[in-house]
C-alpha positions in Angstrom: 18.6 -5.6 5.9 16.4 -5.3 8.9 16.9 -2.5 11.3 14.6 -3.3 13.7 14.0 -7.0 15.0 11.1 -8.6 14.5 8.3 -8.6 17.8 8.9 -11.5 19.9 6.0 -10.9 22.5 3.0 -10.8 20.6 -0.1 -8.8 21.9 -3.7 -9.7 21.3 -6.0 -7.0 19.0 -9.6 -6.8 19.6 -10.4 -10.2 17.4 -8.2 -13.0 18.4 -5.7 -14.4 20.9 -2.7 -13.3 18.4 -1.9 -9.9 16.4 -3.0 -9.1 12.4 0.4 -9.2 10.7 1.1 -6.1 8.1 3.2 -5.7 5.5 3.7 -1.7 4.2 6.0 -1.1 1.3 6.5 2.4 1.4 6.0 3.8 4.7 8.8 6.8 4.9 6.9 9.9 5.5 3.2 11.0 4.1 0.1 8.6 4.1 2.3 4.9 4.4 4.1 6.4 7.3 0.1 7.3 8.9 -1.2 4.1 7.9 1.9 2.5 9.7 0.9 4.4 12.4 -2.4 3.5 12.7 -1.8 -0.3 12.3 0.4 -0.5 15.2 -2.0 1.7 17.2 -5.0 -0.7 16.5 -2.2 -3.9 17.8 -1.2 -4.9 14.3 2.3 -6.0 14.4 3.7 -4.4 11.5 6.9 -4.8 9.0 7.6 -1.0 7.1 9.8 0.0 4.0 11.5 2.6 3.4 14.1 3.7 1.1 15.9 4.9 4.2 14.9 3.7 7.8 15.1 7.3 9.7 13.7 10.1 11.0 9.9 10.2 11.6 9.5 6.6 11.0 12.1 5.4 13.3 11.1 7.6 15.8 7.6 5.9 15.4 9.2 2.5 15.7 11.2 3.6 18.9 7.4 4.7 20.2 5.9 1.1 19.6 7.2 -1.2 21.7 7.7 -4.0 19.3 5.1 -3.4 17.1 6.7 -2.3 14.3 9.9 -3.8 12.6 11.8 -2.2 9.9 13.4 -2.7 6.5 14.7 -0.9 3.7 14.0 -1.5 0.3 13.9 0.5 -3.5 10.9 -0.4 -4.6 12.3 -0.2 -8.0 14.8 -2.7 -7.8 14.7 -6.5 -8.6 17.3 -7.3 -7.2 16.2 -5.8 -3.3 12.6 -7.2 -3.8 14.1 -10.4 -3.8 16.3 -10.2 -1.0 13.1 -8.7 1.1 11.6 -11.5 0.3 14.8 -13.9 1.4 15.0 -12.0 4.6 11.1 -12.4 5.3 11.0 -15.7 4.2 8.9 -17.4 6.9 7.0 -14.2 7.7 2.9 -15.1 7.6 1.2 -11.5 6.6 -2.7 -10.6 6.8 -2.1 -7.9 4.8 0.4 -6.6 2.2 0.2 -3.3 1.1 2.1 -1.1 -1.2 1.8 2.5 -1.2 4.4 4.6 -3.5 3.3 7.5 -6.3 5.5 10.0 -7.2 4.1 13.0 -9.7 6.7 15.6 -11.6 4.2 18.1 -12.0 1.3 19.3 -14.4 2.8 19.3 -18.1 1.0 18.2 -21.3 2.2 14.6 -22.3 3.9 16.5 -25.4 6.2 18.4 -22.8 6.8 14.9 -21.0 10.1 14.0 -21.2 10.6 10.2 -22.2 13.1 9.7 -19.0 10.3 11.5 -16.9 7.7 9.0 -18.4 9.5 6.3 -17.5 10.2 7.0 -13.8 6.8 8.1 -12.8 5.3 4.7 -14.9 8.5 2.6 -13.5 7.5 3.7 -9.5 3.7 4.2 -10.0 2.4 1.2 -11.9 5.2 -1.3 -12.8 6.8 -1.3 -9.1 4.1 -1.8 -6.9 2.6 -5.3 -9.3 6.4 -6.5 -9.1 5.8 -5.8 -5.2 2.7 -8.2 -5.7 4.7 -11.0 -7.5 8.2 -11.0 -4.8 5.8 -10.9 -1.6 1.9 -12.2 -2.4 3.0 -16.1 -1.1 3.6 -14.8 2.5 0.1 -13.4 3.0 -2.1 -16.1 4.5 -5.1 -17.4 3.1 -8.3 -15.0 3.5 -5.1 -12.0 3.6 -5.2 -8.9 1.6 -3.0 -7.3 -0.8 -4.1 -3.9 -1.4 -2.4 -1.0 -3.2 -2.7 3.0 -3.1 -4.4 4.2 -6.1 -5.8 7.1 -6.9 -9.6 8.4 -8.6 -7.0 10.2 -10.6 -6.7 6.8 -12.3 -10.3 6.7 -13.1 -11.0 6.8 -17.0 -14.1 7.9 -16.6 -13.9 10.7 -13.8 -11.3 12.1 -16.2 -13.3 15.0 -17.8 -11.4 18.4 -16.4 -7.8 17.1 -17.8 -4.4 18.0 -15.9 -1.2 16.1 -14.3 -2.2 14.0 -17.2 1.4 11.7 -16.6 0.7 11.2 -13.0 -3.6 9.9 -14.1 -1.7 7.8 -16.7 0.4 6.0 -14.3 -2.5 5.4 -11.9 -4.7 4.3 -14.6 -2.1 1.8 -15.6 -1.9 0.4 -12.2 -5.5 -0.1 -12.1 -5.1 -2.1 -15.5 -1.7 -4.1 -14.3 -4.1 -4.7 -10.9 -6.7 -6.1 -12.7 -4.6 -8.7 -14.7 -2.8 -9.4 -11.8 -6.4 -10.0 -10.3 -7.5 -12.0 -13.6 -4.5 -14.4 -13.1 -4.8 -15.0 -9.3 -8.1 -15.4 -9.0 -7.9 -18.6 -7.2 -5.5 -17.8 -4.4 -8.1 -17.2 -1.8 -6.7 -13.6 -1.4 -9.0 -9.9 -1.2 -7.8 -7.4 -4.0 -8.2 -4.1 -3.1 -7.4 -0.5 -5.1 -7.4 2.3 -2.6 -8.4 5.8 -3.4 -7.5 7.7 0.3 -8.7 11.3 -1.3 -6.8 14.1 -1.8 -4.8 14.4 1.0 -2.2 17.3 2.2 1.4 15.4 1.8 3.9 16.3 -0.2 2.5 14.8 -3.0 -0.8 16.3 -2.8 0.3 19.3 -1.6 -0.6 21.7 1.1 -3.8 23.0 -0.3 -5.8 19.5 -0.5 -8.7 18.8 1.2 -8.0 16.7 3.6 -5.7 15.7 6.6 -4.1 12.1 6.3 -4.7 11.5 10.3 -8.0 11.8 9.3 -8.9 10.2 6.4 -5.9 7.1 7.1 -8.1 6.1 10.1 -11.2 5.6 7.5 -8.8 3.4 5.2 -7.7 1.2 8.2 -11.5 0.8 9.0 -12.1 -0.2 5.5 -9.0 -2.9 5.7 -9.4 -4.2 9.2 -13.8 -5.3 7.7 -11.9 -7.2 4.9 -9.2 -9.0 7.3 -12.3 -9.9 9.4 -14.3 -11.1 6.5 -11.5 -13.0 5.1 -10.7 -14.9 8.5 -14.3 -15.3 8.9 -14.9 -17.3 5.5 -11.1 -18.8 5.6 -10.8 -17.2 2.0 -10.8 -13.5 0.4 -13.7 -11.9 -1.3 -13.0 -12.7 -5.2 -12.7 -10.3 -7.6 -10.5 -7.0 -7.7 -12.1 -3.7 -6.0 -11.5 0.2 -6.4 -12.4 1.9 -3.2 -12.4 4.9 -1.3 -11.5 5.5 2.0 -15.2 5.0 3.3 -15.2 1.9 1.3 -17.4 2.9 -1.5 -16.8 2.0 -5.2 -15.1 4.1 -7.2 -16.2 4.4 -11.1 -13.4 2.9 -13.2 
């Protein structure tokens, strides 16, 4: 259900008379809850999942004046994909994204449990392309859908080994993202694969390299060039891309 309502008094952004429209699926705390952030800082209006609407991102939502508008959702389930969609049925998006990973730490695939296997494949790769399916018909043509991947997922950057579940399941999503590419690749939509670095969250941990506040801004930079190109040309750019948070390619 929505806990928020929806802005009713929209605010112009720095390209046109009306606000970008965002979609984030997954936005409770870490780098979805900063690239919520950022959005609605730049004067997207933006809709937010979570699998509970509190703390940080509530607070953020209190802070934003109408920006932001939230919903809860499992990512996981059918069953709540398709009542988001019922309940944002009507909803015209610029952008969807869908940012969820989890990782259950750094075992040899012959300590993996076959329950473990399944949950971190389940959330990482199979979750975020049914995402895709339940929501892609709201995002208008020239939108984006984008998804948080990883270079972790790269085959060929793969040569030191490690966390090799958590690699697996981003190298699937790459694969399910590039069929999903393959079978849409008419629907006037930019495809985008994500890689926003290492960054210190609670999934990459408090040693990483970088800070989400700074390397979320790059991402946004990186999305708000293809929304402009896409409005531009009335249609995305085809194809699927990996990129980093510079918007660089990254090496399958």
């Amino acid at each position: 259900m929505s806990t928020t309502p929806a802005p009713s008094t929209p605010t112009p952004t720095s390209t046109g008379s009306s606000p970008r429209r965002a979609l984030v699926v997954g936005a409770s705390r870490g780098l979805g809850l900063v690239l919520v952030d950022e959005l609605t800082r730049r004067g997207w209006h933006v809709v937010a999942t979570a699998r509970e609407t509190r703390g940080d991102l509530r607070e953020l939502a209190g802070a934003r004046e109408g920006r932001l508008a939230l919903e809860t959702l499992e990512m996981t389930s059918v069953d709540e994909l398709a009542a988001l969609r019922e309940r944002l049925a009507g909803t015209r998006l610029d952008l969807l994204f869908v940012n969820a990973a989890i990782d259950r730490g750094d075992l040899p695939i012959s300590e993996v449990p076959t329950e473990m296997f399944t949950e971190v494949m389940v959330t990482n790769a199979l979750s975020p392309l049914r995402t895709l399916e339940a929501l892609r018909e709201l995002v208008v043509p020239g939108g984006t859908v984008a998804v948080m991947s990883s270079d972790q997922g790269s085959i060929s950057l793969n040569t030191e080994g490690g966390y090799e579940l958590y690699k697996a399941s981003k190298a699937a999503l790459n694969q399910l993202m590039r069929s999903y590419a393959a079978r849409y690749a008419d629907d006037g939509l930019t495809k985008l694969l994500i890689d926003p670095g290492h960054n210190r969250t609670r999934l990459g941990g408090p040693g990483a390299p970088l800070d989400p506040r700074e390397s979320v801004p790059a991402v946004v930079d990186v999305l708000e060039a293809e929304a402009e190109a896409g409005a531009e040309a009335g249609a995305g750019a085809p194809g699927l891309r990996f990129l980093d948070r510079h918007g660089e390619p990254v090496p399958w």
